[in-house]
C-alpha atoms as one frame of an Amber mdcrd trajectory, in Angstrom:
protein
   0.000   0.000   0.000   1.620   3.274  -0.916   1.412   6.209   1.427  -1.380
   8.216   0.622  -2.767  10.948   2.243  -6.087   9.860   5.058  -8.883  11.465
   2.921 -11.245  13.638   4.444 -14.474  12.415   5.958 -16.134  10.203   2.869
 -19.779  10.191   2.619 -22.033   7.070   2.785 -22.223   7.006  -1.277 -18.364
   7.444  -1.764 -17.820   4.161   0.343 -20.266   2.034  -1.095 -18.901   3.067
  -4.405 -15.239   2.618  -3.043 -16.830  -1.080  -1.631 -18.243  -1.743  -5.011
 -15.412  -0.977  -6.843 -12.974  -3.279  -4.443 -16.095  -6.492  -4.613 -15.580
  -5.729  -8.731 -12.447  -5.455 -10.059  -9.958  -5.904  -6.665  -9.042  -2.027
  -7.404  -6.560  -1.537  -4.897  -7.156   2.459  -4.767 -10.619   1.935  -3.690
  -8.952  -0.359  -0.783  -6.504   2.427  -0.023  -9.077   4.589   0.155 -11.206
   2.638   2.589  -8.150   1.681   4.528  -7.415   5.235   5.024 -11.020   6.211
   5.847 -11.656   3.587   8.614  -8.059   3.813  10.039  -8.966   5.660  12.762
 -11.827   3.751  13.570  -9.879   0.789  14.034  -6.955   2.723  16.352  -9.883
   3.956  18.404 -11.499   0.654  19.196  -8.294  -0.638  19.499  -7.183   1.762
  22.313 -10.217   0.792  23.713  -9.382  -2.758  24.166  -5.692  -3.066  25.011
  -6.599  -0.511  28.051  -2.837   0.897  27.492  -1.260  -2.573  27.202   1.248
  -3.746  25.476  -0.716  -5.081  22.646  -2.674  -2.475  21.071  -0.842  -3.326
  17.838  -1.738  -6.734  17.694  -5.216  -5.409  18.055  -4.957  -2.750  15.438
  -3.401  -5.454  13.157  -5.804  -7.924  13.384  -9.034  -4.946  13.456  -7.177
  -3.899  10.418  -8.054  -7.589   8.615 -11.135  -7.976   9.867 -11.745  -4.632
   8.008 -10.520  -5.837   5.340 -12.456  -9.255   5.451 -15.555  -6.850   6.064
 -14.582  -4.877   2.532 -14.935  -7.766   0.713 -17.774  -9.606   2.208 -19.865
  -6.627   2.126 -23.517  -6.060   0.838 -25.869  -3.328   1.175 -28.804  -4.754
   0.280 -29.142  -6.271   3.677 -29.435  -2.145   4.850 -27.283  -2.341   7.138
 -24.662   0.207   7.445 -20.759  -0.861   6.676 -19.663   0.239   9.857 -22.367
  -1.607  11.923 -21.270  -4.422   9.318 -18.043  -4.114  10.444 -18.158  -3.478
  13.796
């Protein structure tokens, strides 16, 4: 993944195109992109979790591929949000 820039806050229709795109074709921008959106989500929930410890990398590591397993198993025709989804 190349260093990109975090975007600024995406709206609901940017991700589900960003999703769509990624399900599609594998476009590895569109990954980037959602990477760098939900980043911070993931550090967050992570923090919570480790309480400080030690291992709040481990945790941001593995929320990281369960975001990533989330990307890909995504569908929005259950209407469900992607970050209740993922959460």
């Amino acid at each position: 993944m190349s260093k990109e820039s975090r975007p600024r806050n995406s709206s609901k229709e940017e991700v589900l195109e960003w999703i769509a795109r990624y399900q599609e074709t594998q476009d590895d921008e569109a990954q980037t992109k959602l990477v760098l959106n939900y980043q911070q989500l993931v550090e967050s929930i992570a923090r919570k979790y480790s309480h400080g410890k030690s291992y709040y990398d481990d945790i941001v590591q593995v929320g990281m591929l369960g975001l990533l397993g989330a990307i890909r198993r995504f569908d929005p025709a259950f209407g469900r949000s992607f970050e209740a989804f993922a959460l």
